[in-house]
C-alpha positions as CSV (number, residue, x, y, z in Angstrom):
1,X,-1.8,-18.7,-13.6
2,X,-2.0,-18.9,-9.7
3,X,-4.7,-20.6,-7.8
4,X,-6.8,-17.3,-7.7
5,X,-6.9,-17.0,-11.0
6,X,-8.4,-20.6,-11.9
7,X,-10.9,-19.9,-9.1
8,X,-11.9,-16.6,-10.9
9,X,-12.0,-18.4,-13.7
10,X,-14.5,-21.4,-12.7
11,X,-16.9,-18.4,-10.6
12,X,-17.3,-16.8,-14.5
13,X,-17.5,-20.2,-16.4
14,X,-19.8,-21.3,-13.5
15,X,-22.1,-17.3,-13.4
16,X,-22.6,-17.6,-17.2
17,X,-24.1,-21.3,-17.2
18,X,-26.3,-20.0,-14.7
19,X,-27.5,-17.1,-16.9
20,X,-28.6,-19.8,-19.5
21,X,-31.8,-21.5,-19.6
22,X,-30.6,-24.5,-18.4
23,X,-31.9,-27.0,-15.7
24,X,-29.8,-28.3,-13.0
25,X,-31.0,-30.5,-10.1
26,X,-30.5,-29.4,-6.6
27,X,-27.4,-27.6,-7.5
28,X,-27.4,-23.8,-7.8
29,X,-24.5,-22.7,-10.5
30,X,-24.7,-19.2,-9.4
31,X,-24.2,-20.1,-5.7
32,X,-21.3,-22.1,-6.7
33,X,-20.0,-19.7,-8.8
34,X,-20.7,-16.7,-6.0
35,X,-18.9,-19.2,-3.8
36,X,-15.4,-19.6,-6.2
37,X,-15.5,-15.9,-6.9
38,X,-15.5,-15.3,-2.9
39,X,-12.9,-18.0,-2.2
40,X,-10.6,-16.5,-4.9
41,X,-11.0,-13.0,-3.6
42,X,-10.2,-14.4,0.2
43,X,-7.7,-17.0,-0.7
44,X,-4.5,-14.6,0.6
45,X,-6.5,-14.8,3.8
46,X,-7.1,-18.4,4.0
47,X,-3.5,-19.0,3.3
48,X,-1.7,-16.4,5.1
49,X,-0.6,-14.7,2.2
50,X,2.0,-12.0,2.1
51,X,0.8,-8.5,3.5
């Protein structure tokens, strides 16, 4: 699995916890998980992936 993949993986793990009724403490899961989904879609760009 690349690096894409896990990051993928922790945005969904992360977007579903968020959709339960949980409490969390000045941490937003679907922010964080927004944030892994958008740093697995951009992560050819950040390392200068092939074209």
């Amino acid at each position: 699995m690349t690096i894409q993949g896990v990051f993928y993986l922790i945005a969904v793990i992360l977007l579903v916890l968020a959709a339960l009724p949980i409490t969390t403490r000045g941490i937003s899961l679907g922010l964080l998980g927004a944030a892994f989904a958008l740093l697995g879609y951009s992560w050819d760009t950040i390392t200068g992936g092939t074209v």
